[in-house]
C-alpha angles and dihedrals in degrees: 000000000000118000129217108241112206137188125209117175114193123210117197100201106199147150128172115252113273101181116131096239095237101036099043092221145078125276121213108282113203089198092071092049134185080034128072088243155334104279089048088050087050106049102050089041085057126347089061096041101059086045087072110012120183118237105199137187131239098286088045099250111134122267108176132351117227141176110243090190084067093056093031128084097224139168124199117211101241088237096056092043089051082057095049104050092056099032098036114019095164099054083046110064094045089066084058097045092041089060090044090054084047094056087053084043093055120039093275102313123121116228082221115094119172134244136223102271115249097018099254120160109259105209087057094051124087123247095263097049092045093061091045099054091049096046087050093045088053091040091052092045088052090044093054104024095036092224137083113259123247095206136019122211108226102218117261079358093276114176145183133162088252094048087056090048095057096042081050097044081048098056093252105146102200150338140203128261143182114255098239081053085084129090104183150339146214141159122271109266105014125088101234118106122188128205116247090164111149102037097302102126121110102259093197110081130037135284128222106209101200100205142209085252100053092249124116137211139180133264124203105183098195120215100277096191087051093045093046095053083050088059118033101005103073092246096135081057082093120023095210091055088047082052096049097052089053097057088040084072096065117084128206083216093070112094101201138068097285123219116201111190133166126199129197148139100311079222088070080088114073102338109049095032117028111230090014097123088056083050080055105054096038089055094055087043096050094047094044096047087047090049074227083146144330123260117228132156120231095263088055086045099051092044087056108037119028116211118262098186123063122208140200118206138217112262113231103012129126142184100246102049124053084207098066102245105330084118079080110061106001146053087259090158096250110118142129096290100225098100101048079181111050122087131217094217082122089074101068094058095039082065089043095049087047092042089056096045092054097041088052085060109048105079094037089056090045093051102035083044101061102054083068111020122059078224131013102199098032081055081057100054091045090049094087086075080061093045086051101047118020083181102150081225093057095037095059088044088061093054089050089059097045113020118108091211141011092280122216123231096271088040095064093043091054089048094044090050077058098057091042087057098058086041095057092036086066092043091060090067102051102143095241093077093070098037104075134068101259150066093210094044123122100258103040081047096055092055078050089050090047081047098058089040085053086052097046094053089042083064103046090047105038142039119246116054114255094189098082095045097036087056094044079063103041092051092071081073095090111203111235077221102079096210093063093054100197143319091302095062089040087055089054099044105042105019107038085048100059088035109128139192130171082280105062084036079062095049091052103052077047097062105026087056093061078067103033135044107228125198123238092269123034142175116223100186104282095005129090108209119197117182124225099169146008154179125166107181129169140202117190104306094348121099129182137198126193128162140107135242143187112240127194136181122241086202107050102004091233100148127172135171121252138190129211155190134185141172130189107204093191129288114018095330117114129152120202150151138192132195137167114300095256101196129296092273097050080045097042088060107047099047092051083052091050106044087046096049087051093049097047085053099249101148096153083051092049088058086045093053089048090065096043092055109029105026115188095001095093123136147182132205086273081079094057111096125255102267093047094034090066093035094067082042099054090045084049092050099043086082094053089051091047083058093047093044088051092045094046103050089042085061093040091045101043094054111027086110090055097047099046090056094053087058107050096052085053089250105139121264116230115258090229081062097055088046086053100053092042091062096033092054108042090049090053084050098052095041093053087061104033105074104012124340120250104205089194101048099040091051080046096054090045088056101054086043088062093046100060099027097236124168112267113216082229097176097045088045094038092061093037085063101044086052097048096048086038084057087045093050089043084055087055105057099053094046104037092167096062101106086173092056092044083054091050094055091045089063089043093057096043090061085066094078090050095062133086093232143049133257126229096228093166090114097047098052098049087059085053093044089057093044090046084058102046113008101029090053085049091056096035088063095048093047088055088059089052107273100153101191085050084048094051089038088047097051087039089053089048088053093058093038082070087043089060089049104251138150102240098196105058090039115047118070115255089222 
């Protein structure tokens, strides 16, 4: 009897929350440079990628594009996905078509499961929290896949009895674990068990997991020697290797339909590994095309093949620590591996700070809720359809189901600063803050971050102050970095800083609108503005703002009406205050004080009117956040730059001759020289592609750079140029009759081979991939019945087409 073989590769997407906790969004990160932030590094370095993956020939032209998430079983983290969907639509919804193609692909099961929703470790959560996060990891899948999910990955896969129970009692059918995460086997029926402890079970069939509660669900344990050479032993370097160590896990021995299945960091394909996500696609290609194996995903498998053994797992085990979980909450030795000698004690009191705080909270919610909720924590669990939506409609809606009472305006805030409590108070445990090396690191910083968020509403909620005894605690968590001490300091210096509240929301509208003209009505991230009044006036280089607004969260619907006044004295210099409006005539008065006391030139007397009308309230640009923080300071700056560019190329202009002729007879050339031509250069680089691109001059400025040798700024250049062609592709596609514009993309593209460094054209050519396949066959037709303009489109678009690297071929119609 012949038996089906079948592969299912399993993807974890995932990236740890990045949010600053009071703006809901990401701040610019420098580390991800040249892009805004991580997940925005991360996303076009991988998640985009293996939403179009290039399947190329023996000499590495392309030869298809293909979606790796349709022939993949994947989970997103919820987190990432809510980014996503605002920050990379695109990308977004072809992560939700791709699963929909997959249900058609697969006997009606979506590659797509779901995930526990902020990535906390199960086994350390208590049972409330536990059902919540998995509730709120199944509400956001349907919301976004519009299904129910068949599976649910446990984060970092860790597992205990209880935490099966739960997915079980929720509907979930199965989830992935690590091999050494089983105990024992036997088949179903008989009394025998047999010990598999240590990673020895047979990964590639299912597992029936017989529970307390009389409910089952099922256990795939994926090939941990396989996925491990995916993800740390360069097998993605050569698809058809990747391909053939699949199929190696498979044994003619094995009487049964065998499914062979991998599991690893999503991020293995494209971030973690450069090119893994062509690896990928050339794997599946390769075994599909050599009927090698099917490819299935664990929902088609199940349907078709019950599970005849039942298993019972280890508790409290992962996939990540060799220690179970003890990466979590102690100094078990697992760590990153870059600092041999650093420790991780810190850990242990982070969970106990954390631990303390929460518990502090439980019984205060549960008793202020339920003066206002039927159910607090059943309000809690139903609050993800708030998180999803913050739709005043549907937020009302949601106080409809749960509200005791009509509630009155302060009412719901109150009871939204509750939610956003619990909600914050999850947050805090999201497993990344324990994984790394260090106590100051980003991750372990932003937990810190969920935790002072946690304090600040505590304290506008209830009465006693959390903060002094939260950081005696947390100063027990000692920093391997001696000039951050220990979590207390940390707390201080990156926590209290980046701390908001409706006032510094005020100052920054302030200062940000010397530079900007708002409309009456304005979102700052979270934060609806709405302008009552104001007055920008300016005298030489002095400029002042006064004005007040009314200012009102999106999260909790706290609002309050603030007055302001701010002055930029030139540079990055900028004095201003804010208070509480205090009615038209209080305001009345002090803007006329103010606006008289700046024209007449008073500017001592202006600092001194600060004081007298907003007190302590006074801010900087320090207080701006961090976009529009670097934003003024770039436009500051801008007039500097524009000083140094001047007095460079005049160095570089005025003695090039002599230069040159230092060089060529071997006498050394100045360094300041050197220093002149390197920023000379680049900027006229990056200005030749910036606004239109100047075949001529570029070639002409590579040219010089090669002749004297000098540094390129190859990542700032390298995405000024993708984005350029990118534009120009963009420009295309909108406007497929333009032949100039088709000759203007194909110089572009043949300045490519001149520089030292390579183009990211994955963008581009997916643009030509999709006109190959609808515009390119229309004109090739016509061109066929003598249309001469559609014969010349349709040879200069094969000439980009080569530009781009395909394989023309194999990728344009033949008509």
């Amino acid at each position: 009897m012949t038996m089906d073989r079948y592969i299912c590769i399993h993807g974890h997407f995932y990236q740890p929350p990045r949010e600053n906790p009071w703006l809901e969004a990401i701040e610019i990160q420098d580390s991800a440079y040249p892009y805004h932030d991580w997940n925005e590094r991360v996303n076009s370095e991988c998640y985009a990628p293996n939403t179009a993956s290039r399947v190329q020939d023996g000499e590495g032209r392309i030869m298809d594009i293909v979606s790796n998430y349709s022939r993949i079983s994947f989970n997103f983290g919820p987190t990432v996905l809510s980014w996503m969907g605002e920050y990379a639509p695109e990308i977004y919804q072809a992560i939700l078509d791709a699963d929909k193609q997959s249900i058609e692909q697969r006997s009606g099961h979506g590659n797509a499961i779901a995930q526990v929703y902020n990535h906390l470790i199960m086994p350390l959560a208590d049972s409330r929290d536990k059902r919540t996060q998995i509730l709120w990891g199944i509400k956001d899948f349907e919301y976004r896949f519009k299904r129910f999910p068949e599976g649910m990955w446990i984060p970092e896969t860790a597992v205990d009895v209880e935490t099966l129970g739960l997915l079980a009692e929720f509907g979930i059918k199965f989830t992935i674990l690590a091999p050494h995460q089983a105990l024992r086997v036997r088949k179903i029926g008989t009394g025998k068990w047999k010990d598999v402890g240590g990673g020895r079970i047979d990964p590639t069939r299912a597992y029936l997991c017989n529970l307390p509660s009389g409910l089952k669900i099922n256990i795939f344990f994926y090939d941990g020697p396989i996925s491990s050479s995916v993800a740390f032993e360069k097998l993605l370097n050569r698809g058809e290797d990747f391909a053939n160590r699949l199929i190696s896990g498979f044994s003619n021995q094995r009487q049964w339909s065998q499914i062979m299945h991998i599991a690893t960091d999503g991020e293995t394909y494209g971030h973690h590994h450069r090119f893994g996500d062509m690896a990928l696609a050339h794997a599946l290609n390769y075994i599909e095309s050599n009927s090698l194996a099917k490819l299935t995903n664990y929902g088609e498998y199940l349907e078709k093949y019950t599970p005849d053994h039942e298993v019972e797992i280890a508790e409290n085990t992962s996939w990540s620590c060799i220690h179970g979980i003890e990466r979590w909450k102690s100094n078990c030795g697992c760590n990153s591996g870059g600092h041999p000698k650093w420790n991780q004690e810190w850990r242990g009191p982070l969970r106990n700070a954390l631990d303390w705080l929460g518990g502090q909270l439980t019984s205060k919610y549960e008793e202020t809720g339920k003066g206002y909720l039927k159910n607090p924590w059943e309000a809690r669990n139903e609050y993800i359809h708030v998180i999803l939506d913050r739709s005043e409609e549907n937020v009302r809606t949601f106080f409809e189901r749960h509200a005791v009472k009509n509630l009155r305006k302060e009412e719901m805030i109150l009871v939204l600063k509750l939610l956003e409590l619990q909600r914050h108070a999850m947050l805090m445990y999201t497993s990344c803050g324990w994984f790394f090396d260090e106590l100051s690191g980003i991750e372990t910083v932003q937990v810190i971050q969920y935790a002072g968020r946690v304090i600040q509403l505590s304290d506008e909620l209830f009465t006693g102050c959390l903060k002094n005894t939260f950081l005696e605690k947390l100063a027990a968590a000692k920093s391997n970095i001696p000039e951050y001490g220990n979590g207390a300091h940390i707390y201080q210096k990156f926590v209290e800083p980046v701390m908001i509240d409706l006032k510094k929301v005020g100052i920054h509208y302030a200062v940000s609108s010397i530079f900007e003209d708002y409309p009456e009505s304005t979102g700052i991230y979270c934060y609806t503005v709405i302008r009552g009044d104001y007055k920008r006036i300016q005298a030489g280089r002095f400029k002042l703002a006064i004005g007040w607004i009314h200012l009102t969260s999106k999260i909790t619907w706290e609002g309050e009406d603030i007055s302001f006044c701010v002055i930029h004295f030139g540079d990055h210099v900028f004095n201003g205050g804010v208070s509480t409006f205090s009615g038209d005539k209080h305001y009345q008065f002090m803007k006329n004080e103010m606006s008289t006391t700046f024209k007449n030139s008073a500017f001592a007397d202006i600092v001194r009117l600060m004081d007298k009308y907003f007190g302590m309230h006074n801010y900087s640009l320090k207080e701006l956040f961090k976009d529009e923080q670097r934003k003024i300071l770039n436009i500051v700056l801008s007039t500097t730059m524009e000083e140094f560019e001047i007095s460079y190329r005049l160095m570089y202009e005025n003695n090039s001759i002599l230069m040159g002729f230092l060089k060529d007879t071997g006498i050394p050339v100045p360094k300041v020289f050197y220093t002149a031509a390197e920023f000379t250069l680049n900027n006229d680089l990056r200005s030749a592609f910036e606004e239109d691109i100047h075949v001529e001059q570029a070639q002409n400025i590579i040219q010089e750079i090669k002749r004297w040798n000098v540094p390129i700024d190859s990542l700032d250049l390298e995405f000024i140029i993708r984005r350029r062609i990118e534009g120009l592709m963009d420009e295309l596609h909108e406007n497929t009759s333009d032949f100039p514009l088709l000759q203007k993309i194909e110089e572009a593209l043949s300045l490519l081979s001149l520089l030292p460094f390579e183009v990211n054209l994955w963008y581009p050519e997916n643009i030509y991939y999709r006109m190959a396949k609808t515009t390119y066959r229309e004109f090739l037709l016509k061109a066929k019945s003598g249309d001469r303009d559609k014969a010349a489109w349709v040879e200069e678009f094969k000439r980009i087409g080569q530009g781009l690297f395909f394989n023309i071929d194999a990728v344009l119609p033949k008509g």
